[in-house]
C-alpha positions in Angstrom: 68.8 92.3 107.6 69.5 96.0 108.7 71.4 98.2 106.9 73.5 101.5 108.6 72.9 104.6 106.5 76.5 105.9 106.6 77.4 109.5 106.6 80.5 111.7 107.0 78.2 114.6 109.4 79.0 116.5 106.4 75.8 118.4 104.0 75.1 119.9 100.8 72.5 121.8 100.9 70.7 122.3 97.1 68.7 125.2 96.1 65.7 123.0 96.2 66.3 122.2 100.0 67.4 118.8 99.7 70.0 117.7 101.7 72.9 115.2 101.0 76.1 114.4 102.2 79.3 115.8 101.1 81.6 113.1 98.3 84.3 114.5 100.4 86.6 111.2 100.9 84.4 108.9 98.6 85.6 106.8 96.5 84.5 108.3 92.7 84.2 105.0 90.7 83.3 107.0 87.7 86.1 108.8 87.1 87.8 105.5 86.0 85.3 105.5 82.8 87.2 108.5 81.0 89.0 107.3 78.3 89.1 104.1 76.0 90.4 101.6 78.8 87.2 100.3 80.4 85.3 99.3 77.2 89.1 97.9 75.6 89.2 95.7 79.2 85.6 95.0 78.6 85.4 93.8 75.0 88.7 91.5 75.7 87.1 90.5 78.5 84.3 89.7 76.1 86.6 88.2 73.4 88.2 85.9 75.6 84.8 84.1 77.0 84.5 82.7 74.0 87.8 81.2 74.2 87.7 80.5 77.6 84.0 79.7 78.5 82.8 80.5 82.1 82.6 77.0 83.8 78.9 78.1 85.3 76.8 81.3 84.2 78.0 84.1 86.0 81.5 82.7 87.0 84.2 84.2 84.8 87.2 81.4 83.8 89.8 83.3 85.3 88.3 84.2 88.5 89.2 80.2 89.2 92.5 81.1 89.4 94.2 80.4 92.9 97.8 78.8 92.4 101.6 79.5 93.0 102.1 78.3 89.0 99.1 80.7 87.9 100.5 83.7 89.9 103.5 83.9 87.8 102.1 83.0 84.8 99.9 85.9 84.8 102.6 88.4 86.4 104.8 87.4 83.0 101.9 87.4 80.5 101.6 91.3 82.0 105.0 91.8 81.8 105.0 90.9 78.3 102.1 92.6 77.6 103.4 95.6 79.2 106.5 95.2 77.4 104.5 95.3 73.8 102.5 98.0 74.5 105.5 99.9 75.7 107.3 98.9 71.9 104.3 99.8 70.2 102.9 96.5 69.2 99.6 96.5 67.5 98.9 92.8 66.6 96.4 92.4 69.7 95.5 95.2 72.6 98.3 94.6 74.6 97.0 97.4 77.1 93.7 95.7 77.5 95.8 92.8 78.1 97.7 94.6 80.9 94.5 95.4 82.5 93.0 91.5 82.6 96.6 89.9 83.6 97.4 92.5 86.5 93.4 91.9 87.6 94.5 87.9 87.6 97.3 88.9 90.0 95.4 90.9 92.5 93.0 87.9 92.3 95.1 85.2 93.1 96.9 87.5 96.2 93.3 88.5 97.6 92.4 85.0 97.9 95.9 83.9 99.4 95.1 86.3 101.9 98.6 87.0 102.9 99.5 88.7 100.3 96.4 91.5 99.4 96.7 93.9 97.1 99.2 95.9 97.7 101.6 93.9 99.4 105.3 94.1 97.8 105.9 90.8 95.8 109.5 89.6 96.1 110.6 90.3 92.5 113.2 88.1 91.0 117.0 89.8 90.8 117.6 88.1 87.5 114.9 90.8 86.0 116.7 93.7 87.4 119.3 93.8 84.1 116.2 95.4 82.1 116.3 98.7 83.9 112.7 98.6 84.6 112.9 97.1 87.6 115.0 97.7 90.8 115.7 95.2 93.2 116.1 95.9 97.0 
């Protein structure tokens, strides 16, 4: 297999005369490891294998997840999550929680294919009364 070295055209030129192209327009993965978030999401991540055991070595439990009933049961389990974060809840990391749940979502529409990440969900009107959500 052949691999295409992709640039923008763009260089950097270092004092040492190396030459590199420009991050301009690059995704910067790092920037998401500032903060406590990534190692929270990771160490429930962690906490929850043993819980819910990966059904082959490297194949997490929840990346299974592919149905209509799944879908919603991990929107709500965010929502709730989200909502006991918001109060200030402290009994289990309800952020970290946030993190996984929303993750199970964009899982589930990435593999339905019509619905990628991204795509507006029809939200129920009935949730509307909370003032957190508007409805078209």
């Amino acid at each position: 297999m052949s691999y295409e070295v992709k640039d923008s055209g763009k260089r950097l030129e270092f004092s040492s005369g190396s030459l590199r192209d420009t991050a301009e327009g690059k995704l910067k993965w790092s920037i998401i490891t500032h903060g406590p978030m990534m190692r929270r999401w990771a160490q429930h991540l962690t906490t929850a294998e043993a819980k819910y055991p990966n059904p082959r070595p490297g194949v997490p439990n929840f990346t299974l997840i592919e149905s209509e009933e799944e879908y919603y049961r991990y929107r709500e389990s965010a929502f709730r999550h989200f909502m006991s974060w918001w109060n200030g809840e402290v009994d289990e990391d309800h952020a970290a929680a946030v993190f996984f749940n929303v993750n199970g979502v964009e899982i589930i529409k990435a593999k339905w294919g019509g619905l990628t990440p991204g795509t507006p969900v029809q939200v129920d009107s009935s949730l509307s009364h909370c003032g957190l959500i508007e409805t078209p």
